[in-house]
Structure formats: structure tokens, C-alpha cells
TORMI-335470 format. One record per atom (N, C-alpha, C): residue number from 1; atom name; z, x, y. Coordinates in steps of 0.2 Angstrom, whole numbers, plus 5000, padded with zeros to 4 digits. Layout:
<atoms>
{num=NUM	atomo=CA	w=Z	u=X	v=Y}
...
</atoms>
This chain:
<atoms>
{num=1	atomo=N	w=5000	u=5004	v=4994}
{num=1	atomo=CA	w=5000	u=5000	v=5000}
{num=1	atomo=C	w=5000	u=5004	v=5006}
{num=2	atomo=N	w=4997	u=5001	v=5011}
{num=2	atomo=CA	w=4994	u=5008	v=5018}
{num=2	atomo=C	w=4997	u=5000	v=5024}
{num=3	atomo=N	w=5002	u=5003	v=5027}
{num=3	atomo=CA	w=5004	u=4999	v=5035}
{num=3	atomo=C	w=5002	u=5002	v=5039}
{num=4	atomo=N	w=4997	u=5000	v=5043}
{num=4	atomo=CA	w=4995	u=5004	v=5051}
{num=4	atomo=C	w=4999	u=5000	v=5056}
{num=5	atomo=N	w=5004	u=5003	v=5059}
{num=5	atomo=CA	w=5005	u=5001	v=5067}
{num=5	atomo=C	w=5000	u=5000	v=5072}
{num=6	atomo=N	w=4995	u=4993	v=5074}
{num=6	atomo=CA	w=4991	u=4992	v=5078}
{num=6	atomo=C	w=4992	u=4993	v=5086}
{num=7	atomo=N	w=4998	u=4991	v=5086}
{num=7	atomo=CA	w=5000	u=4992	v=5093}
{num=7	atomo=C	w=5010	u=4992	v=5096}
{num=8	atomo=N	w=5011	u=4992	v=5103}
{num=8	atomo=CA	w=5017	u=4993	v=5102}
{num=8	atomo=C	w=5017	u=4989	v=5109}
{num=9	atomo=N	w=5024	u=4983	v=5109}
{num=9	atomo=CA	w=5025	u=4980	v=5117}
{num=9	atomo=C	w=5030	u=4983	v=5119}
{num=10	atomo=N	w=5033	u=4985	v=5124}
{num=10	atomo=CA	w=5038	u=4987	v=5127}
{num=10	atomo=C	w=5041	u=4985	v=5132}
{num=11	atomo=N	w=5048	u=4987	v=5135}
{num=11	atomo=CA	w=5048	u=4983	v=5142}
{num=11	atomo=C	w=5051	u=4990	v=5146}
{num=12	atomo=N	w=5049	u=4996	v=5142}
{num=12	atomo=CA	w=5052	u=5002	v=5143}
{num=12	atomo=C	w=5048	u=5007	v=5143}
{num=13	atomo=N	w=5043	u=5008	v=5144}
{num=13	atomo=CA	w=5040	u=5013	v=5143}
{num=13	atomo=C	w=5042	u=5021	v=5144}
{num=14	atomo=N	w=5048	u=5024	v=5145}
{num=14	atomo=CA	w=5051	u=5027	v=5142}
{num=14	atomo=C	w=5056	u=5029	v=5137}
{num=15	atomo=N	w=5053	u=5026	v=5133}
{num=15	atomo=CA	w=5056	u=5026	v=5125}
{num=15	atomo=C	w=5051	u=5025	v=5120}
{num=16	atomo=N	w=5044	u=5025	v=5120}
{num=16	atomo=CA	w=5039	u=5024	v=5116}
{num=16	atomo=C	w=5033	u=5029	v=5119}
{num=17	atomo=N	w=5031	u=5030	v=5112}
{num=17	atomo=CA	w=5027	u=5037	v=5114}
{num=17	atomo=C	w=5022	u=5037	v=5107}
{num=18	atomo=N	w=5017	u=5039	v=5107}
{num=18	atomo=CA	w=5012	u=5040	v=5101}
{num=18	atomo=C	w=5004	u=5036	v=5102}
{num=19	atomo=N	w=5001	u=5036	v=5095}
{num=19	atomo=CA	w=4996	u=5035	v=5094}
{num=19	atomo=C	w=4991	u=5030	v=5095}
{num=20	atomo=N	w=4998	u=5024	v=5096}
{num=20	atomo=CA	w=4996	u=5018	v=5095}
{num=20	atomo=C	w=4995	u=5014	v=5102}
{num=21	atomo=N	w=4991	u=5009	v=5102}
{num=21	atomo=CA	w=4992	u=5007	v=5111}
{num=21	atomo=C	w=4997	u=5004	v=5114}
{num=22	atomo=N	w=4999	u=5006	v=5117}
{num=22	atomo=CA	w=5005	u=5003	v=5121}
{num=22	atomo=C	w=5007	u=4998	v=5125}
{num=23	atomo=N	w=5006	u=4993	v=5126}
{num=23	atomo=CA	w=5008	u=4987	v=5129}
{num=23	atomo=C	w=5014	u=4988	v=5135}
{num=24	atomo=N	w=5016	u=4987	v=5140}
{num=24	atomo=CA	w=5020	u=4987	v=5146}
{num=24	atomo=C	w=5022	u=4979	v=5147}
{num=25	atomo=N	w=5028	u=4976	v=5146}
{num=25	atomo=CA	w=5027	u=4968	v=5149}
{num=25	atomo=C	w=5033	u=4968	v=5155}
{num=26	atomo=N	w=5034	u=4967	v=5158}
{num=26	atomo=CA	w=5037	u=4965	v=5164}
{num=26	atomo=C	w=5045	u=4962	v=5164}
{num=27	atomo=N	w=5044	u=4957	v=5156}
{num=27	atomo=CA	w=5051	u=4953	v=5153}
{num=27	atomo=C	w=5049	u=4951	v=5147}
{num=28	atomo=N	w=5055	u=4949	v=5144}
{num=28	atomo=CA	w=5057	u=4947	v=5139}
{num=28	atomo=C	w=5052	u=4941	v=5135}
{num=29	atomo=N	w=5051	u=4936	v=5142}
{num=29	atomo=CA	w=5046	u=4933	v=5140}
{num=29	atomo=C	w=5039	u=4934	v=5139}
{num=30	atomo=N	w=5035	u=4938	v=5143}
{num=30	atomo=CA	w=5029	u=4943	v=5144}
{num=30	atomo=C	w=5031	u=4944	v=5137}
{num=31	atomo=N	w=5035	u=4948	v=5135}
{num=31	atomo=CA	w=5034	u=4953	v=5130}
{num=31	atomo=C	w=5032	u=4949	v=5123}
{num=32	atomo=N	w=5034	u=4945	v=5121}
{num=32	atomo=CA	w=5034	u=4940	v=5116}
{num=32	atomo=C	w=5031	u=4937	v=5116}
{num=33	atomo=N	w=5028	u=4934	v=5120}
{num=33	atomo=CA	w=5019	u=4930	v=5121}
{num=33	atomo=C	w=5014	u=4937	v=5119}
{num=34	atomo=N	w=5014	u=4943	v=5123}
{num=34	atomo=CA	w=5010	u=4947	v=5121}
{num=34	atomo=C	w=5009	u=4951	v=5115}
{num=35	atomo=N	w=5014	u=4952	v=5113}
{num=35	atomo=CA	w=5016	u=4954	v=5103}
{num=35	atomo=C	w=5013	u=4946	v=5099}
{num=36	atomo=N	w=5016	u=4937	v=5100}
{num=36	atomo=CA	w=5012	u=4935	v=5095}
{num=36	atomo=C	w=5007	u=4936	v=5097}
{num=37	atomo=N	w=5002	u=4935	v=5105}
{num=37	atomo=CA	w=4994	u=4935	v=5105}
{num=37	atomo=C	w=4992	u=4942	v=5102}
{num=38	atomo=N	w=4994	u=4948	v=5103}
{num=38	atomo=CA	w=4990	u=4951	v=5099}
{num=38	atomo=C	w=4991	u=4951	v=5090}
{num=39	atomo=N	w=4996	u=4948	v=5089}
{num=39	atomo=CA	w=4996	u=4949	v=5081}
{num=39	atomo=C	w=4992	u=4945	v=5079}
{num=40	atomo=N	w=4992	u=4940	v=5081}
{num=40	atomo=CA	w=4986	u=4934	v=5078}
{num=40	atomo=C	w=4978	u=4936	v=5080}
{num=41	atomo=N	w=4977	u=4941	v=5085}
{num=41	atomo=CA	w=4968	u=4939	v=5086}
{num=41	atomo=C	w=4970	u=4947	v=5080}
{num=42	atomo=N	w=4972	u=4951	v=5080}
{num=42	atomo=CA	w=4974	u=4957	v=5076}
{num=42	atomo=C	w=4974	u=4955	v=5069}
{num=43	atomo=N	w=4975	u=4949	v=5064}
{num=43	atomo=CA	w=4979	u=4947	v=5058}
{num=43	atomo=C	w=4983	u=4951	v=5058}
{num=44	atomo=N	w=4989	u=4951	v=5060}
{num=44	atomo=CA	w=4993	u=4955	v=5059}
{num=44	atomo=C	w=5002	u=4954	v=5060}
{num=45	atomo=N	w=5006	u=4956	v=5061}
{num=45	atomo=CA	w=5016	u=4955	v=5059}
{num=45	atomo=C	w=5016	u=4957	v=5065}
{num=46	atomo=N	w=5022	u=4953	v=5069}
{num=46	atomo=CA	w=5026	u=4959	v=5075}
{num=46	atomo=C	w=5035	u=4959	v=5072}
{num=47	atomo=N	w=5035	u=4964	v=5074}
{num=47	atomo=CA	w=5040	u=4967	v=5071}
{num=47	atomo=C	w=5046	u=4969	v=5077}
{num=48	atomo=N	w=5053	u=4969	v=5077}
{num=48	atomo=CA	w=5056	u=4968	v=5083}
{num=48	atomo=C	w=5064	u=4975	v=5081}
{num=49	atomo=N	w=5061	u=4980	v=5087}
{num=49	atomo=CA	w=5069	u=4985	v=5083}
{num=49	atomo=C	w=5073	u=4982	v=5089}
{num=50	atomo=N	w=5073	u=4977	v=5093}
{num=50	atomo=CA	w=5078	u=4976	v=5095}
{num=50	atomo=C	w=5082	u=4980	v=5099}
{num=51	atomo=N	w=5076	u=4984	v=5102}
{num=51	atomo=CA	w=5078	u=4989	v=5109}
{num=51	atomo=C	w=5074	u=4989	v=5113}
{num=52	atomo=N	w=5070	u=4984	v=5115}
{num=52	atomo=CA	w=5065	u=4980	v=5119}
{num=52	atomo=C	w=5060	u=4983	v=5118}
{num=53	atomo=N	w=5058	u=4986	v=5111}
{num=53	atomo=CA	w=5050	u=4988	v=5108}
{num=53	atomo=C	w=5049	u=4982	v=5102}
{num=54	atomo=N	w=5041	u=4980	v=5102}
{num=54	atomo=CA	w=5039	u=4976	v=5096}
{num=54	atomo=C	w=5035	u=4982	v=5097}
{num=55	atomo=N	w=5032	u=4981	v=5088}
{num=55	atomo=CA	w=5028	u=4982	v=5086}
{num=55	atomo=C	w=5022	u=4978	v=5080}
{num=56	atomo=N	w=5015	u=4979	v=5082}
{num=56	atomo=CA	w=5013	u=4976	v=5078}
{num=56	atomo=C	w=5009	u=4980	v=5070}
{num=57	atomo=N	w=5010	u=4977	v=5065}
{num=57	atomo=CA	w=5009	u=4980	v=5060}
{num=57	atomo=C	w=5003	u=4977	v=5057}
{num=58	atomo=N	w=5000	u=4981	v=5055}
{num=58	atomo=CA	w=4993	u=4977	v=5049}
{num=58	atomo=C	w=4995	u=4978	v=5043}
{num=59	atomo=N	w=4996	u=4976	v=5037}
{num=59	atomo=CA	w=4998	u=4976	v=5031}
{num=59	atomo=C	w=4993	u=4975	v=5026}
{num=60	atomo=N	w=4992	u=4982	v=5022}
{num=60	atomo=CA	w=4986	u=4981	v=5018}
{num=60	atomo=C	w=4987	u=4981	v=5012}
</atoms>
């Protein structure tokens, strides 16, 4: 099984760092409109660490 992180939402942009595209949302609600629209046009999971980063994952 192979999980690609697609993207990342943040409301911190210092504390996220890498490869994947990175998302900037304004608030809390920003942020969670922007993580499910992209997981849905993406197929794909968001996934929440609960330090104002989502992540979305493709699951293959």
C-alpha cells in the first residue's frame, strides 16, 4: 500500500514545510471548507494533527 500526502491546509505557515502544496487559510473555518474541497475534487482523506495543520492523503 503507497499513501501520497496531496496537500497540506494550515493556519500557520510556520510550522509546515515540504513537498507538498501548501494551503494558508485565514481561520478555522477557511481552513476546513478548504481541506474537504480539496479532498473531494482530489478523491482523497483529510486528516487533522490537531495543531492547525490538515492534511490531505490519497490512499492507494
Amino acid at each position: 500500500m503507497e499513501n501520497r500526502i496531496l496537500a497540506v491546509v494550515t493556519l500557520d505557515m510556520n510550522i509546515v514545510a515540504g513537498g507538498a502544496p501548501i494551503f494558508f487559510a485565514r481561520n478555522q473555518e477557511e481552513q476546513e471548507k478548504m481541506a474537504r474541497y480539496l479532498a473531494r475534487t482530489l478523491d482523497a482523506m483529510v486528516h487533522d494533527l490537531e495543531n492547525g495543520v490538515y492534511f490531505i492523503v490519497k490512499h492507494v
